[in-house]
C-alpha positions as CSV (number, residue, x, y, z in Angstrom):
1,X,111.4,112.7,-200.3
2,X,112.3,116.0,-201.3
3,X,112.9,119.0,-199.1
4,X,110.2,120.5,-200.1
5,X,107.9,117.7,-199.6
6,X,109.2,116.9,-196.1
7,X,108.8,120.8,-195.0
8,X,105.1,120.6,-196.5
9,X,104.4,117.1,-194.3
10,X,106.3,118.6,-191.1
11,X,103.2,120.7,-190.9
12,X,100.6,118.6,-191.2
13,X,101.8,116.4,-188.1
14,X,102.3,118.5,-186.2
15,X,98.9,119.6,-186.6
16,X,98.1,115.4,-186.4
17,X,99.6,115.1,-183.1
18,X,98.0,118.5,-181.6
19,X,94.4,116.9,-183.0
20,X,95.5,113.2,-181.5
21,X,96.5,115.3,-178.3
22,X,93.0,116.8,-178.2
23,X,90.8,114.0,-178.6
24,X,91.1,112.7,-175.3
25,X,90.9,115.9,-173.6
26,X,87.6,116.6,-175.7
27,X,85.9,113.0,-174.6
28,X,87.3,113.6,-171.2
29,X,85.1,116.7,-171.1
30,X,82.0,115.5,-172.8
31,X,82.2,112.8,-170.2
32,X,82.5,114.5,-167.1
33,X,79.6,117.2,-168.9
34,X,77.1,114.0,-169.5
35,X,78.5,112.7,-165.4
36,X,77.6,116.3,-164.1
37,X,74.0,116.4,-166.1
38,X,73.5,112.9,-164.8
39,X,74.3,113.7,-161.2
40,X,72.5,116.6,-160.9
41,X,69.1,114.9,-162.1
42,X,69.2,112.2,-159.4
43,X,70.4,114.1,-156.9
44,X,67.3,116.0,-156.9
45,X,65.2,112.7,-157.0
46,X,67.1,111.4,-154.1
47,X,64.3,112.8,-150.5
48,X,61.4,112.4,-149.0
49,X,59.3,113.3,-151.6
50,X,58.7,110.1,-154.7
51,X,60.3,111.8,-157.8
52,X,61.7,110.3,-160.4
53,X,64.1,112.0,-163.3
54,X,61.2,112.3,-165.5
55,X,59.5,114.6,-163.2
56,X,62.7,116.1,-162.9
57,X,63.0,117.6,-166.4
58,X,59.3,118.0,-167.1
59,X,59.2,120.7,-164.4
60,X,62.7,122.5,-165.5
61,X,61.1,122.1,-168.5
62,X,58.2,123.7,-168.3
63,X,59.8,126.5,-166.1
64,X,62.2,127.4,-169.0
65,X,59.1,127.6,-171.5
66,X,59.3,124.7,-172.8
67,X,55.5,123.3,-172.2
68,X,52.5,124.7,-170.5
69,X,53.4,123.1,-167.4
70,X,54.7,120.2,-165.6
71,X,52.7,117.4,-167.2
72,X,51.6,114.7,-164.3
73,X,53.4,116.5,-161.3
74,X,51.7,118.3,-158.6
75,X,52.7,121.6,-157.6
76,X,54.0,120.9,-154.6
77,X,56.1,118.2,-156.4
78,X,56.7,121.2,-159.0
79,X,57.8,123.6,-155.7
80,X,59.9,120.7,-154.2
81,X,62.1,120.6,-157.6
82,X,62.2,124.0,-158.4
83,X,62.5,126.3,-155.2
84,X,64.1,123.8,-152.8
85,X,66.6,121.0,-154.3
86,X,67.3,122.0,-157.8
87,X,69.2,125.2,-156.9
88,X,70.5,123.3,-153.9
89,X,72.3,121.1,-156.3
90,X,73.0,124.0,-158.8
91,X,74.5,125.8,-155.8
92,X,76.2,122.8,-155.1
93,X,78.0,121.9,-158.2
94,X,78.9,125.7,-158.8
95,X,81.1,125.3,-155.1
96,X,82.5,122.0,-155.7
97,X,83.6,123.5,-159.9
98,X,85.1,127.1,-157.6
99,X,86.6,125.5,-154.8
100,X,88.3,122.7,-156.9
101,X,89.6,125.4,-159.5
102,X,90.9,127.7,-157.1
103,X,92.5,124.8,-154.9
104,X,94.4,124.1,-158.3
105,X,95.7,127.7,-159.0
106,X,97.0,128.5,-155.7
107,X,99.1,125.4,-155.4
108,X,100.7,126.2,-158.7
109,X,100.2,129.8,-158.1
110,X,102.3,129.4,-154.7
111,X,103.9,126.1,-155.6
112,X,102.8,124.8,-152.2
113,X,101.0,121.1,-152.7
114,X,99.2,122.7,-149.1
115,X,97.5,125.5,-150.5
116,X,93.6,125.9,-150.9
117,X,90.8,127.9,-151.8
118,X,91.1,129.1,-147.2
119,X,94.8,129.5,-147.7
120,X,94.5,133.4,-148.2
121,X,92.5,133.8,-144.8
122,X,89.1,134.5,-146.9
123,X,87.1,132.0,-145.3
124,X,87.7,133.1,-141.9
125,X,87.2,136.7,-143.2
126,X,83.8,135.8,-144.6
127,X,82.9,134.0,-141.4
128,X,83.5,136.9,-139.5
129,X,81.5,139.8,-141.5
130,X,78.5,136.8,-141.4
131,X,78.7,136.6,-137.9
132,X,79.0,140.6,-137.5
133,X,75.8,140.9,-139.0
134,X,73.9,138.0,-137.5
135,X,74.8,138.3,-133.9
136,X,75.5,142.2,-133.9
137,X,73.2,143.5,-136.6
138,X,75.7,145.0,-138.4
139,X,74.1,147.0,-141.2
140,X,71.1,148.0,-139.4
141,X,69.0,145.4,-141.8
142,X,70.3,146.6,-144.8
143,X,73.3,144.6,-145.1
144,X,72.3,140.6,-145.9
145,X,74.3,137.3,-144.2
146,X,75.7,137.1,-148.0
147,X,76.3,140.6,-147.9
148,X,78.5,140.8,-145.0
149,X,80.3,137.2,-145.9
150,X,81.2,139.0,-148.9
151,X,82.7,142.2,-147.4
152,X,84.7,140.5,-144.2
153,X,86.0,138.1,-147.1
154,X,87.6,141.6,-149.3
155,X,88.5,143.3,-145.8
156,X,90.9,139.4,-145.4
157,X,91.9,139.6,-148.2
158,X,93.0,143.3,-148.5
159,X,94.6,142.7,-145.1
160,X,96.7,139.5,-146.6
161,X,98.1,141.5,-149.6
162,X,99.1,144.7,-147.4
163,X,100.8,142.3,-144.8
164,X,102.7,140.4,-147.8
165,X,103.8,143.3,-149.5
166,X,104.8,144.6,-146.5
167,X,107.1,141.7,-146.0
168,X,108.8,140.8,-149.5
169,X,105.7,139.9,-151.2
170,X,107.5,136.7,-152.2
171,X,105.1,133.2,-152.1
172,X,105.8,132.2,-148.9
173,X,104.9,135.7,-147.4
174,X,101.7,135.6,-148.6
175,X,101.0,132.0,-147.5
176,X,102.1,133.4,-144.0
177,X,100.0,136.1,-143.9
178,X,97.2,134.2,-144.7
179,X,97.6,132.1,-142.1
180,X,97.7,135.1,-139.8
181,X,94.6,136.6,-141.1
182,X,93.0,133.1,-140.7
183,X,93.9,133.0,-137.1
184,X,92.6,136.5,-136.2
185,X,89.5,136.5,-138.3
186,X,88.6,133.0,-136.6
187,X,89.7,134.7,-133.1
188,X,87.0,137.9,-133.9
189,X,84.5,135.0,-134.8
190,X,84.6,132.7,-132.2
191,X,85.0,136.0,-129.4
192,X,81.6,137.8,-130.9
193,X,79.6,134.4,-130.8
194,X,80.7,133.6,-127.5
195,X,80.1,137.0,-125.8
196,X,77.1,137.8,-127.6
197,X,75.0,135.3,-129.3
198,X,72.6,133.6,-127.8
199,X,72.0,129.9,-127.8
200,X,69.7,129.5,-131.0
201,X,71.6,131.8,-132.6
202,X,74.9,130.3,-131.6
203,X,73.8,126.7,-133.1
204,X,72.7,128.8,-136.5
205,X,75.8,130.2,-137.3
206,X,77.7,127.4,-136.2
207,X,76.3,125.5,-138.7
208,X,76.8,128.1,-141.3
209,X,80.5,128.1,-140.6
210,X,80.7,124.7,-141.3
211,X,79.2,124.7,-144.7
212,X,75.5,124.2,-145.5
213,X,73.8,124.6,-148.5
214,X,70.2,124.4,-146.9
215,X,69.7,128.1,-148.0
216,X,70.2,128.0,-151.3
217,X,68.2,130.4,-153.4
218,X,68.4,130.8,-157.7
219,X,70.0,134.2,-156.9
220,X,72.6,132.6,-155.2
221,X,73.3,129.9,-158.3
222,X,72.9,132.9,-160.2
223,X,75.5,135.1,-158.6
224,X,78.2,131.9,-158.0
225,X,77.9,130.6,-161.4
226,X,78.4,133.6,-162.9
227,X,81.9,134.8,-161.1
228,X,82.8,131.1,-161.8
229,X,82.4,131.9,-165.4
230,X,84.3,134.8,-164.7
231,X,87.1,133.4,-163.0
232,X,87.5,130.0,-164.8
233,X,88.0,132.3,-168.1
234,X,90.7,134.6,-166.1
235,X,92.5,131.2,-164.8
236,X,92.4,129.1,-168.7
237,X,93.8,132.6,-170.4
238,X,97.0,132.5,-168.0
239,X,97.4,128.4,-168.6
240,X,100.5,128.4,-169.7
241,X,101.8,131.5,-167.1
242,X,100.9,129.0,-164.2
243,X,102.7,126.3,-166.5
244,X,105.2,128.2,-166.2
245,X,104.9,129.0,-162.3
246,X,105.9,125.3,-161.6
247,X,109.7,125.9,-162.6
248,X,109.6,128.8,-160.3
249,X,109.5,133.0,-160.2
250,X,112.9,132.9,-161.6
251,X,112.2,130.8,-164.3
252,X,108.8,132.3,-165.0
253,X,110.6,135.5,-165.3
254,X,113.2,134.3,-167.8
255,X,110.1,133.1,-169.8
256,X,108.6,136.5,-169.7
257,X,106.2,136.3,-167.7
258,X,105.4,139.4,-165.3
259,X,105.5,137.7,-162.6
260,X,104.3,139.9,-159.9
261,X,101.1,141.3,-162.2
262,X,100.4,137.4,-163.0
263,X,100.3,137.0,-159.3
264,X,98.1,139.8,-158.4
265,X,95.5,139.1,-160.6
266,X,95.4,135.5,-160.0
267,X,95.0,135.7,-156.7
268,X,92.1,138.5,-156.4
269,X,90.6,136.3,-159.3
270,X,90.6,133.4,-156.4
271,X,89.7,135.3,-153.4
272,X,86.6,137.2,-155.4
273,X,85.4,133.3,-156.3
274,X,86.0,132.2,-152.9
275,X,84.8,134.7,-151.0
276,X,81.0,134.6,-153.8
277,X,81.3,130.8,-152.5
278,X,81.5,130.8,-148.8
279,X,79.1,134.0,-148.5
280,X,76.6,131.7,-150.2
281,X,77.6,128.2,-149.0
282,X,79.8,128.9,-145.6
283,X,83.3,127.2,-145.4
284,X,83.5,123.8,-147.3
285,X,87.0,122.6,-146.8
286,X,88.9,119.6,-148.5
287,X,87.7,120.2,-151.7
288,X,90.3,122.5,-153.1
289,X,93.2,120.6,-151.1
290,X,92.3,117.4,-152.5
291,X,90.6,117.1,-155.9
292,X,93.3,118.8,-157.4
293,X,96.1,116.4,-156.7
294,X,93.9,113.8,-157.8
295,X,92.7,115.1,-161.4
296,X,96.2,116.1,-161.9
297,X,97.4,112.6,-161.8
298,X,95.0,111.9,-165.1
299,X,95.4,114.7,-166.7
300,X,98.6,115.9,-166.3
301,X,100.1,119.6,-164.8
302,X,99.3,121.7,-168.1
303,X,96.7,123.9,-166.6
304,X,94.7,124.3,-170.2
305,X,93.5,120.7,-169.4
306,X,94.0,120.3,-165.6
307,X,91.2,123.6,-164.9
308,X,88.8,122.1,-167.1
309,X,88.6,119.1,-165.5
310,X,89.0,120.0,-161.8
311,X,85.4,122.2,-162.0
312,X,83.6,118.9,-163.5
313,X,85.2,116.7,-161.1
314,X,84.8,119.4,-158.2
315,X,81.3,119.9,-159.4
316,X,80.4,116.4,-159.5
317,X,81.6,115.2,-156.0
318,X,79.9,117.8,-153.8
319,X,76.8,117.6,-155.5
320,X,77.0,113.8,-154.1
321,X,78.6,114.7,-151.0
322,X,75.8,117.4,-150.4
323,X,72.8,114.5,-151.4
324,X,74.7,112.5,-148.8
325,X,74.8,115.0,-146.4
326,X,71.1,116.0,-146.4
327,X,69.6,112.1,-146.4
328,X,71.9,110.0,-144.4
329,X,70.7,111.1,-141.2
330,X,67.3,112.3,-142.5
331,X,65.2,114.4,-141.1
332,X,68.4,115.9,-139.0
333,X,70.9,117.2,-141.6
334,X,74.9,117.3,-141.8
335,X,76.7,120.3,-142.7
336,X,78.2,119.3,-145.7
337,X,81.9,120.8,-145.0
338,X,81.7,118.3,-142.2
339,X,81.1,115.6,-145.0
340,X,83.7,116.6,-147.2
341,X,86.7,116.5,-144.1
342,X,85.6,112.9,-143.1
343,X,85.8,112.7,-146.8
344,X,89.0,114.3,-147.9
345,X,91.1,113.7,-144.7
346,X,92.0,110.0,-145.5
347,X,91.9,110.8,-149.5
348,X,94.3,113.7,-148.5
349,X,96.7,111.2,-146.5
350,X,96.1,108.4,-149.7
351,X,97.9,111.6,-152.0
352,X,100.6,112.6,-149.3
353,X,101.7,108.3,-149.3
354,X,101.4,108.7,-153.1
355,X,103.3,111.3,-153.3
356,X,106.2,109.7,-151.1
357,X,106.3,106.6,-153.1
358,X,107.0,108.2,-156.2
359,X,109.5,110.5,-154.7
């Protein structure tokens, strides 16, 4: 073979082996797309009420426009589907994608296998501005149980950057600070419920601090899918920066990356998704601890297929652990963050023995 003729072929396989490389990734996807679909159609079968998948789709259907009406379903049937599970599940699957995609930038981000989605201190923050306006009427009316989730969440978050910049603001300065914005937003909480709150209201928030999804509303699917988008396209354009995160600042550095702008904006892209999450669903731990470690033992660390794959698989599993939360003590429901700890506790001590082993 002439020179020529090998520098045309070199080329083409490269191009082959990028295209073999991609296949998987590409049915990998398509899969966990068809799982998610699948999953999210049962789930809402899965009550009470006798509806099957058929009725399912014939009422989102005709609620998209596409026929007159929900052939053969009642419209109670129809209001069962489409005000109360369907954006439960939606809601659902939109918290399971964020928390899982977050969990998996932060402990590259901050090359701490630890790290999560609550690492930052948000979730307590969001707990706190909840419980400001619930027990203290914070807002005078104006200011929603969202609304104020969302605020205390910026106010942690603002507090954790000041305090790690304050102090170095190398990686473990900012995990440190968010531990010490976790403790005293959790301190404010539990000192406002227990001085003011009365009982009912006491058991309310309680529950909402411990995840529940019971609320779910299309504006909040609407709102949480749409910083998802958001954030997932932030996170997939700096791939390769959080590759290169893995060897370390110093090494990221010498690669070229700007290092402390990457940062920056990686983590206000996490704390805006987490903080649209718990103000809707409350605090749903486990998820972003565990699910990454476990997608990135089939996909791999490169981050332009591992954040792909953690929202399907994050998306997938609570809209399971949420069906199994609201029906296996029915009528009485379980919040589903305490589903997800019974759940991810021993799956999270099954990674750390993993782990060990392979060390």
């Amino acid at each position: 073979m002439t020179s020529a003729s090998r520098t045309a072929a070199a080329p083409a396989s490269v191009s082959g082996t990028r295209a073999s490389r991609r296949a998987p990734l590409v049915w990998a996807a398509a899969a966990g797309i068809v799982a998610l679909c699948a999953s999210v159609a049962v789930a809402v079968t899965i009550g009470p009420a006798d509806i099957g998948v058929t009725d399912v789709w014939s009422v989102i259907a005709a609620h998209l426009g596409a026929g007159a009406g929900p052939e053969g379903v009642s419209p109670i049937r129809d209001g069962i589907v489409w005000d109360l599970r369907l954006p439960r599940t939606l809601l659902a699957a939109v918290c399971g994608a964020g928390l899982a995609v977050c969990g998996a930038v932060l402990q590259s981000l901050l090359r701490n296998p630890l790290a999560d989605p609550f690492v930052l201190g948000v979730s307590s923050g969001a707990s706190t501005g909840a419980v400001l306006v619930v027990v203290l009427g914070v807002g005078g009316g104006a200011l929603s149980v969202p609304g104020g989730a969302f605020i205390g969440a910026v106010c942690s978050f603002a507090l954790v950057m000041l305090l790690s910049h304050s102090l170095g603001g190398t990686t473990d300065r900012v995990v440190l600070a968010g531990v010490a914005a976790m403790q005293l937003f959790s301190a404010l909480t539990s000192f406002v419920v227990m001085t003011a709150a009365d009982a009912e209201t006491t058991r309310g928030v309680l529950f909402w601090l411990l995840g529940s999804l019971g609320g779910a509303g299309w504006s909040d699917v609407r709102t949480g899918a749409a910083v998802l988008v958001l954030v997932l396209a932030v996170c997939l354009a700096h791939a390769r920066t959080l590759d290169a995160f893995a060897f370390g600042q110093d090494a990221a550095a010498a690669l070229g990356v700007r290092v402390a702008r990457t940062r920056l904006v990686l983590l206000c892209a996490t704390a805006l998704l987490t903080a649209a999450l718990v103000a809707s669903a409350g605090a749903i731990g486990f998820v972003g601890l565990v699910l990454p470690h476990a997608v990135r033992a089939l996909t791999g660390p490169g981050h332009a297929r591992l954040l792909p794959v953690c929202a399907l698989a994050g998306a997938v599993f609570l809209v399971w652990v949420d069906t199994l939360a609201r029906t296996v003590l029915a009528p009485q429901e379980v919040p589903v963050g305490v589903v997800t700890s019974l759940i991810g506790v021993p799956a999270f001590v099954l990674v750390l023995y993993r782990t060990r082993r392979t060390r």
